[in-house]
Each structure stands twice: as C-alpha cells, then as structure tokens.
N, C-alpha and C positions, 0 to 999 in steps of 0.2 A: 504494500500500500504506500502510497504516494503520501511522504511527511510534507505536507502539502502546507499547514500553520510552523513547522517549523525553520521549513522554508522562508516563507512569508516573514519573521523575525530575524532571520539570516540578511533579509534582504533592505527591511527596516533600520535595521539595530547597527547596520555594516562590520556583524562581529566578524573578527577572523584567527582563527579558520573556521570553519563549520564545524558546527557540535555532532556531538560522535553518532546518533543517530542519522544524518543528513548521509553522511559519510559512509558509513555501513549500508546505505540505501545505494548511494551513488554504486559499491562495491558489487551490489548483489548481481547487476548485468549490461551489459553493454547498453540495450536500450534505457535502462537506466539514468546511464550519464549523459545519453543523446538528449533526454527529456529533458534532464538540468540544465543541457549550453540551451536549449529552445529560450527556457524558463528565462536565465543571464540577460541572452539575446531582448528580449521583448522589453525586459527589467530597465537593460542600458540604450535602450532605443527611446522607450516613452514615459520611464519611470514609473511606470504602473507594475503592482505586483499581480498578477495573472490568475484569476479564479482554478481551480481546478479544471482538467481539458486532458483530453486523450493527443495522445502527440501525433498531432499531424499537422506538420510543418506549412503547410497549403494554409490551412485555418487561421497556423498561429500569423503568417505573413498577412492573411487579410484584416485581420485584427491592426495590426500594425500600419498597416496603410491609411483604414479606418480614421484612427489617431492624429495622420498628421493632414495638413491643411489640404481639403481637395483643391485649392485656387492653385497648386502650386504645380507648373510644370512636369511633365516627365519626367523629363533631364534631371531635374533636380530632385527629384524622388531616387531616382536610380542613383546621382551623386551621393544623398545622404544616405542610400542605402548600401552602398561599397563602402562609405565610412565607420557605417555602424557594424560591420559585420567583420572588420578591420580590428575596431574597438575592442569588439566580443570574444574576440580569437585573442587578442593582447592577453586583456584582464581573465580569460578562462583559461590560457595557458600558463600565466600567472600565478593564479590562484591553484590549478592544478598542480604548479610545480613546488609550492609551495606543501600542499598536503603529502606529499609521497616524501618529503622532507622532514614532516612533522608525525605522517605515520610510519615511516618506516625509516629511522635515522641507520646511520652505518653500528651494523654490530660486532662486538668484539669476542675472542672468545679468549679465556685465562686456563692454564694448564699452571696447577702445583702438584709438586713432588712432594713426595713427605721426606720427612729425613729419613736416612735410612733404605731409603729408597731409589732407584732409577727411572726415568716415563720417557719413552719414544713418541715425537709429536710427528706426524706431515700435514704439510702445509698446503693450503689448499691447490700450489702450481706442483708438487710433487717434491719439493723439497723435504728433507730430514732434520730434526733437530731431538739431542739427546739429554734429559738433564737428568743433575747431578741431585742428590739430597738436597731440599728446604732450598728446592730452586720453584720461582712463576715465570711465568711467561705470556704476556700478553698479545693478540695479533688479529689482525682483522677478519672478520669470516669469510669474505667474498675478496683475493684481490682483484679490483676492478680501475684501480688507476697503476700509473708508472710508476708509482713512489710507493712501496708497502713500507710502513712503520711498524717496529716491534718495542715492547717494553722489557727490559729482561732484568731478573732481581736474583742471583745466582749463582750457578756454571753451568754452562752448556755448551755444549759442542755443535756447530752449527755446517751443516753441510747441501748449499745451495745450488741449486740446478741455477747452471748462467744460461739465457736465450737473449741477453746482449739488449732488449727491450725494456726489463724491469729492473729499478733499483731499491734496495734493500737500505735499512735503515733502522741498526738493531742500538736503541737506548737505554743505558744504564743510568745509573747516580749521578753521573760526570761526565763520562765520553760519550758519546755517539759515535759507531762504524759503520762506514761507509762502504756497501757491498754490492757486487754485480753476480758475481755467480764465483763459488770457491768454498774453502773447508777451514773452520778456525775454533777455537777455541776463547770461553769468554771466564772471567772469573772475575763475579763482583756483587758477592755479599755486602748486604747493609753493614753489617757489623765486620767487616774486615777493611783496613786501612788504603790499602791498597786495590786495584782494580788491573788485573792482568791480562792478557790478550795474547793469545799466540798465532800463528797463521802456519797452516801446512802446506794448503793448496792453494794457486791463483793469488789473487791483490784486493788489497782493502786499505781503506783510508780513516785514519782514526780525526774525530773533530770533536772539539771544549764550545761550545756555542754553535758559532757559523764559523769558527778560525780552523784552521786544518789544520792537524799537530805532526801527522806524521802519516808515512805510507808506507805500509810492511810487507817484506816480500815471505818467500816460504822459507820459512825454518827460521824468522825471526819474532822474538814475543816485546812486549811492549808491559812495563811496568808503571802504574801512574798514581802516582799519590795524593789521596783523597787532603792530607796533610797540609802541603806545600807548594799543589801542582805542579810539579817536575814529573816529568817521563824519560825515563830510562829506556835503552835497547840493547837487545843481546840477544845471542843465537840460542834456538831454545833446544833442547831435549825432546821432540813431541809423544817420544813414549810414554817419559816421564809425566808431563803435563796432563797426557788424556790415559790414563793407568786407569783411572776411576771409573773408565767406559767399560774393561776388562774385570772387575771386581777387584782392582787391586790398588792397594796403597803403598806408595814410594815416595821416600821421603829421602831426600839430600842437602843435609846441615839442616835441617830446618827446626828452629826454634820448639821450646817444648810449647809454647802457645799454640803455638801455627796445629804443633800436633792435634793437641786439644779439641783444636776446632776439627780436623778432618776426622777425628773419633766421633765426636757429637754428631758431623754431617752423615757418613757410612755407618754407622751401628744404627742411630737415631736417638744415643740417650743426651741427656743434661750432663756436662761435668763441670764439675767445680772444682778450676784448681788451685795449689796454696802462689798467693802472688808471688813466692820467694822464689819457685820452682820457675816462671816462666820465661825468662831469659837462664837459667841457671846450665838449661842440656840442651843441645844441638844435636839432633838425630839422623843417622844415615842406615835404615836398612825398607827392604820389602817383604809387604804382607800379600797373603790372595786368601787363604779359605781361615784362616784362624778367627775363632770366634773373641767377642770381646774382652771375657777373662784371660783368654791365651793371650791374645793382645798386650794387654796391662800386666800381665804373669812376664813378657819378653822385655817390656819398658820395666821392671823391677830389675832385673837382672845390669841393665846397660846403666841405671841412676839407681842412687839411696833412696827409693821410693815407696809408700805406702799406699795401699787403695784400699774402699770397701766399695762394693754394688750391692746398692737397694733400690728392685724394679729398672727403672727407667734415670735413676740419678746413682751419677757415681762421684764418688770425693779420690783425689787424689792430693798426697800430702809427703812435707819430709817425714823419713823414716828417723823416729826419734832411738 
C-alpha cells in the first residue's frame, strides 16, 4: 500500500531523508520507485502534493498541464516542460544518492585472535593475512575503490596478491604501509614500545602522516619507536621474525620483558613479572611443542628464577 500521508509530510515538512517507512516502500519494487519520481515530478512542477492515483504517467502529465496557464504557448509548455523534468532527475538522483548513503554506509569487518591463538583471514580480492595472539584486524567488506584501508593492532603476517590496480594501506599506532602486492611482516602491539616491520617479498613504503619514512626492500625490517620517533634499518632474519607462523618461538638476546610478552601472546596466560628481573637476562634459544610449564621449567634453568601457575596467571620472581 501506497504511504500515501506519509509521503505527503515528506513532501510538506522537506524532511530528509525519508523516514524508514517511505523507504522500505520505495525498496519493495521497481514500480514502486517509478511511482515516487511520478509523485517528485508533479510535487517540483506545481507544488501540489498529489491525491492518491494509480500511476499512469498519461494522467499524471494531464494533471500537470491542467495546472499551468492555458494562454500560454506551446513552445513554452514544452520549454518548461524539459526544465522540469531536468529539475526532477537533479533533485531524485540527488536524493536517491543520498539514501543508498545513508542506508547502506561502507561496512567493515574486524577479525581478533585470542591470545594464544593463530586466525587465517582472506581478503575479499584473495589475499592472505595471518595473525598472531591478541592480534584485530580491521578491513573493508566489499573492496570497491583503488585504495583499500586496513587497521591492524598486533602481528601479522601479510601476504598480498599484486594486480598493479589496487593499493593497500595497512595502519597501525604510528606508521602506515604502503603496499601494492608483496609479503611482510607487521608487529605492533598497543603495549609494546616499538613497532616492527619486516618485508620478505616485493616493496613497501613505510609513512608517519603523509611524510614517507622509508622504503624496504626484501630481507630488510624496519624498527620504529613509538618513544622518540626514530627508525632504525637492518637486515632481518625472516625465519626468525615469522617463527610464530610455524608454532615456534625464537628468541635472540632478547630481553626477559620482550620474553614475557611473547609467553603471555603464545600460551594466552597473564604474567606478572618481578621488575628486577626485566632487563636482568637476555635470552637466546628455541621452542616448538613445549608446553608452558616446560617452558618456564627451561627459563629456570638458564636464570635464578622462580614461578608458580594458577589457571590463566602466572608470577614469575627472583629465586630467593
């Protein structure tokens, strides 16, 4: 049925957009919407809002002519009538453009990892992306422009189909990188100081705003500090860096904090460690299937160290 008064105050009132009933009407069929331009049409011709009427265009025309001055020329009926029709096609595709804006805004879709956890995503052009524990990932559901945007709060491993047409545009905290099709590596937890970057495959462009910071080729990573904003370069290890994709964890000198955090990320527990400890030990060896306690059973062994695990939180502490 034809919202016929609610129309009518649509057309009154010059609310916009149309209220959600107007709209679900326009939606239900094509002749539907034909009826509404008719409606428009007559609305922005004589400013009359239109009784109820079966849409037949012949009618609604004579109706219109009706309306405007019989003394007046042909010519000039058909002039005003290419401008009104002009008009009507403006303001309804206007208006149109306007609702498919408002009904159906761009949707996004969010992918988290739990800790402890890995999640394989593809992207709706066929792209791969891997993340890491108490990793999100944000990205648009439909890419439909040149420019896809991503939000990424984490690590992940990012491996892009190039077809030379689309550019990728994956934001962290801090950087934004700049990608066209290639394989890299991202690491940039809220709570980690720094913001890491490796690249294995192809070129990317790392950017602090709109300023370009740097352009990486394969086998170079990129360190940037959330601190100071200085960026570091140096040739990376890419085993080492994407180990976490393989279930394993490798660690080279790397601080007992650092440690901390990559047990909290891979297991998925809470640890709380004693501050004294966290610069104290620089660790260098590799894990794959040992469970938590073995884990913490092989860190007692290499430091003076204590643990207990209850559930989900673990304490670690000097050994008095």
């Amino acid at each position: 049925m034809v919202p016929w008064n609610k129309i009518a105050e649509f057309l009154r009132e010059g609310a916009f957009p149309p209220g959600k009933e107007i709209l679900e009407w326009i939606e239900e069929s094509p002749e539907n919407k034909r009826l509404f331009n008719e409606i428009i049409e007559i609305w922005l011709l004589t400013g009359v809002i239109p009784a109820p009427f079966s849409p037949d265009k012949a009618k609604a025309w004579k109706k219109i002519s009706l309306s405007i001055d019989q003394r007046q020329n042909q010519r000039l009926f058909k002039r005003l009538y290419k401008v009104a029709v002009i008009l009507a096609a403006i303001a309804i595709g206007f208006l149109f453009h306007a609702w498919v804006g408002s009904i159906k805004p761009e949707q996004t879709v969010e992918v988290l990892s739990p800790m402890g956890q890995k999640s394989c995503v593809i992207l709706p052009d066929g792209s791969k992306v891997t993340l890491n524990g108490g990793t999100s990932l944000k990205y648009p559901a439909r890419f439909e422009s040149r420019e896809v945007k991503m939000e990424l709060s984490g690590e992940a491993f990012f491996e892009i189909t190039g077809n030379g047409s689309r550019e990728f545009i994956v934001n962290t905290t801090a950087l934004s990188i700049n990608v066209t099709g290639t394989e890299f590596n991202v690491k940039s937890y809220r709570d980690d100081s720094e913001i890491e970057i490796a690249l294995e495959e192809g070129s990317i462009m790392l950017l602090c705003g709109q300023k370009k910071v740097v352009t990486l080729k394969p086998n170079q990573a990129a360190s940037y500090s959330k601190l100071n904003g200085k960026i570091g370069i140096q040739n990376a290890d890419m085993d080492v860096i994407t180990a976490w994709k393989k279930d394993e964890l490798v660690f080279d000198n790397t601080p007992f904090y650092e440690v901390a955090k990559y047990l909290e990320r891979y297991y998925g527990v809470n640890v709380n460690l004693d501050s004294a400890l966290g610069n104290s030990h620089n660790f260098t060896f590799k894990l794959k299937t040992e469970s938590l306690r073995e884990t913490l059973r092989l860190l007692s062994l290499m430091s003076p160290i204590s643990y207990t695990i209850n559930g989900k939180k673990v304490e670690i502490y000097t050994k008095k």
